[in-house]
N, C-alpha and C positions, 0 to 999 in steps of 0.2 A: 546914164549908169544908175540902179536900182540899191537898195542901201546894203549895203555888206552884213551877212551872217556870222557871229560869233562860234567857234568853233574851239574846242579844246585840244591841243595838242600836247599829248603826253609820254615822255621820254621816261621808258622802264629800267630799274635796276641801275639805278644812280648807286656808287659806294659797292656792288657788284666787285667789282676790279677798277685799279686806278685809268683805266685806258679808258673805260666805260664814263666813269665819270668826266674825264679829262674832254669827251666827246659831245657828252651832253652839257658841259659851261660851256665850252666854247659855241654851242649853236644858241646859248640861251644868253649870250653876249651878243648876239648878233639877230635877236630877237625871230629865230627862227622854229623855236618852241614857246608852249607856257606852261609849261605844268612836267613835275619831273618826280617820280617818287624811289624814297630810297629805303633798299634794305639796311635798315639798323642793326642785323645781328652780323652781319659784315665787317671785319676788319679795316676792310675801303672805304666805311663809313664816317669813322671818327678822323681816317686821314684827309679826306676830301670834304667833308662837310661847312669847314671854312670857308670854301671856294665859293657856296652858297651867299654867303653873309651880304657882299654885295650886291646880289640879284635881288633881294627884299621888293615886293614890290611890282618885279619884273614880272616873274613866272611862279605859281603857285607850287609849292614845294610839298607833298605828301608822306606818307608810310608806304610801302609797296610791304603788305605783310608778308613774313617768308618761312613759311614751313617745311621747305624742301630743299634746302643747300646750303652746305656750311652746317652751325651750331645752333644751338638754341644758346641763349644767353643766360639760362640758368636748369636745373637739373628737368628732366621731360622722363621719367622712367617708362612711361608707357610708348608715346611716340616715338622718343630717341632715347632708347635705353644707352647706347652704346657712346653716349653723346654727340650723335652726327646725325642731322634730318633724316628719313626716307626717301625717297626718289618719288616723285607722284604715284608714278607703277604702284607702288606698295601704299601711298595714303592714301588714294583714292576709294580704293574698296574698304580699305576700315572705314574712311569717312562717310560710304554708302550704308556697310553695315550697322551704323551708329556704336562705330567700338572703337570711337575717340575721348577722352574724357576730356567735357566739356571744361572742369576748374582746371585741368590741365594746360590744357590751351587758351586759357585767360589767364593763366599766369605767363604764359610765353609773352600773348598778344599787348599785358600790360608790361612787360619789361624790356620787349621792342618801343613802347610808347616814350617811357623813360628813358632809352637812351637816345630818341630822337630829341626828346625835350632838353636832354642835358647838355646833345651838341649843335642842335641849331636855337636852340635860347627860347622856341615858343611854340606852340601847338602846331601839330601838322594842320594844310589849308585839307585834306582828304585821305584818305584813306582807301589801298584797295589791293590787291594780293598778285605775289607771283604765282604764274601758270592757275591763277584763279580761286586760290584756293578761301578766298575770304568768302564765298559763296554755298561752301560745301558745308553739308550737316554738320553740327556741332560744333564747326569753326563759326559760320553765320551766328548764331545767338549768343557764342561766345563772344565774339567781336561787337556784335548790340550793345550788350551788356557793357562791358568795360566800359566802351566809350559813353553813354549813360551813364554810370556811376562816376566819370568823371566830369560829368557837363558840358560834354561836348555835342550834343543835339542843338542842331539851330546852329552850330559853330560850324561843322565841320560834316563836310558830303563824301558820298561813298560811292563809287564806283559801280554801275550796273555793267556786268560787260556781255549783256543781249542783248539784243535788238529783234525789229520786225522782223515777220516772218520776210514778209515781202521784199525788205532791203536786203538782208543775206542773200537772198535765190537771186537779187542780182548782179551780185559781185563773187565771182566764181572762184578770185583766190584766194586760198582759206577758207572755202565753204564749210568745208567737213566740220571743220573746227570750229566755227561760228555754231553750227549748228550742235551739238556737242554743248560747246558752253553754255547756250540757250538753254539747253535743256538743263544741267546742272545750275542753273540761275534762278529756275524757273521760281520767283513768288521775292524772291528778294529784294526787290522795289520795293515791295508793297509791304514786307518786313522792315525795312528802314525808312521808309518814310512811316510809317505807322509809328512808329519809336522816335520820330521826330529829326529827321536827317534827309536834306535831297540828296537826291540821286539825277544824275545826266537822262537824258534822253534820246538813244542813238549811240550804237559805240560801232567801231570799225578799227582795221590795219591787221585784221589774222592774215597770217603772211608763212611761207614755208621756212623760214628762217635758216635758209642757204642761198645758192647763187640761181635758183632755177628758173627765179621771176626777175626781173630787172627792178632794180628801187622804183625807177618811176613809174612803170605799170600798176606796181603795190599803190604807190600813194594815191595816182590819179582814180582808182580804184577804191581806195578808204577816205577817200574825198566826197565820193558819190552817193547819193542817196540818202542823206544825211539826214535824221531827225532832228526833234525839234529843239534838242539841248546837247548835241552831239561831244563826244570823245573818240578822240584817235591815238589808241595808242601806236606805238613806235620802240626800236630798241639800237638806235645808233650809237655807233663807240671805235675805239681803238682798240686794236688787237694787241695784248701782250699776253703773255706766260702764264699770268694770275688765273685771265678769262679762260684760254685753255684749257686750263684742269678743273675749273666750273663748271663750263656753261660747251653745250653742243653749239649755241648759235654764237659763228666767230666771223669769218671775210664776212656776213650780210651785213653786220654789222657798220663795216666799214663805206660799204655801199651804201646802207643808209643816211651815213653821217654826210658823203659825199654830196649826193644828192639834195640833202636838205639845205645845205647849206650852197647849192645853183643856185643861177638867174632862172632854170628853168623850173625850180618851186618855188618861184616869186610869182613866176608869169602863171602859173599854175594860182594862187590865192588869188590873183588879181583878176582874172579871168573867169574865176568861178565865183566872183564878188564875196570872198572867204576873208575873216581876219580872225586871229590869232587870239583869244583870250584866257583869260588864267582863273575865271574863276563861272560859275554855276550861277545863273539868275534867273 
């Protein structure tokens, strides 16, 4: 047997909804993820965030930055006038036409940071965004910046979610989408490590986030082709009430959680000489 690849395995939208959270400790109890990041403007954040406390150690615990659901945690008049995010639909193309304000979104980005600081007790281990959006114009150098200004370079890594041309075109679930992110990604490597922050190498698990693919075709799939500092994300959880009136991805969910926590993603790591790691070296 040839020496086991480090791999990061990373559970999205921790604090999302209590069911979501409730999915991702229990796998991260059973050492089936390492890495899990949570929306802080979330309600489900500061109720679930304890549950963290004992993991320390275990699995690297992040910011999942969130511009798109729920509130901002203090006033946004340009983005969320109404005080309720956008839906990507609508921030995407501000964020193309560069008609986001940059101090704007650094004051959101730094009072997400504050309240992850004030209920898990210490800096996030990464940083990286829901539906992407820590990549998009004006959100990007806003997010440099903060976390720079608070000396977090050298501390704490940030999330590329591109990869090779070559490994997308071989993994056909979730192509579109892989491809798509790539291109909104494009240069933001090379922006934050330039600013003094690693970045993974290899990201995978764009997945149709319904019932159309089986879990295990997804993972066996975002397993494969793996670069050389690779992340996967993932979005397993429990379906209740909360998630519903969030989030469109609900039963995959469920399948996810199932799955990860088989024999048949054990035999899966073990096979592909894969082990689980929590942090970026």
């Amino acid at each position: 047997m040839g020496s086991f690849r480090n791999v990061i395995l990373c559970a999205d939208d921790f604090g999302l909804a209590d069911g979501v959270s409730r999915g991702i400790i229990e796998l991260a109890e059973m050492s089936r993820l390492s890495a899990t990041g949570a929306m802080t403007n979330m309600p489900g954040w500061r109720r679930s965030a304890l549950h963290l406390k004992p993991l320390r150690g275990r699995i690297a615990v992040g910011i999942h930055l969130n511009l798109t659901t729920g509130s901002p945690l203090g006033p946004m008049p340009q983005l969320a006038p109404t005080g309720v995010f956008p839906t990507l639909g609508t921030l995407l193309p501000k964020a193309m036409r560069r008609q986001l304000s940059v101090e704007e979104v650094a004051g959101e980005i730094g009072r997400q940071l504050d309240a992850f600081l004030e209920a898990h007790g210490e800096p996030p281990a990464f940083v990286d965004g829901h539906q992407h959006v820590h990549v998009l114009p004006a959100i990007r150098p806003a997010l440099i910046r903060v976390l720079t200004d608070r000396g977090y370079a050298g501390r704490v890594w940030l999330r590329d979610p591109s990869d090779r041309m070559a490994a997308i075109l071989r993994r056909p679930i979730g192509r579109s989408k892989a491809l798509v992110v790539k291109s909104l990604a494009q240069g933001f490597a090379r922006s934050a490590q330039g600013a003094g922050f690693r970045t993974n190498e290899g990201f995978s698990g764009f997945a149709p986030l319904d019932l159309s693919v089986p879990a295990a075709r997804i993972f066996e799939e975002a397993f494969s082709t793996l670069g050389a500092c690779p992340v996967v994300m993932c979005h397993p959880g429990y379906v209740d009430d909360e998630l519903r009136a969030l989030d469109p991805a609900v039963e995959s969910r469920v399948e996810e959680l199932e799955y990860l926590k088989s024999d048949a993603f054990r035999a899966l790591l073990e096979e592909r000489e894969l082990r689980l790691a929590s942090s970026i070296v």
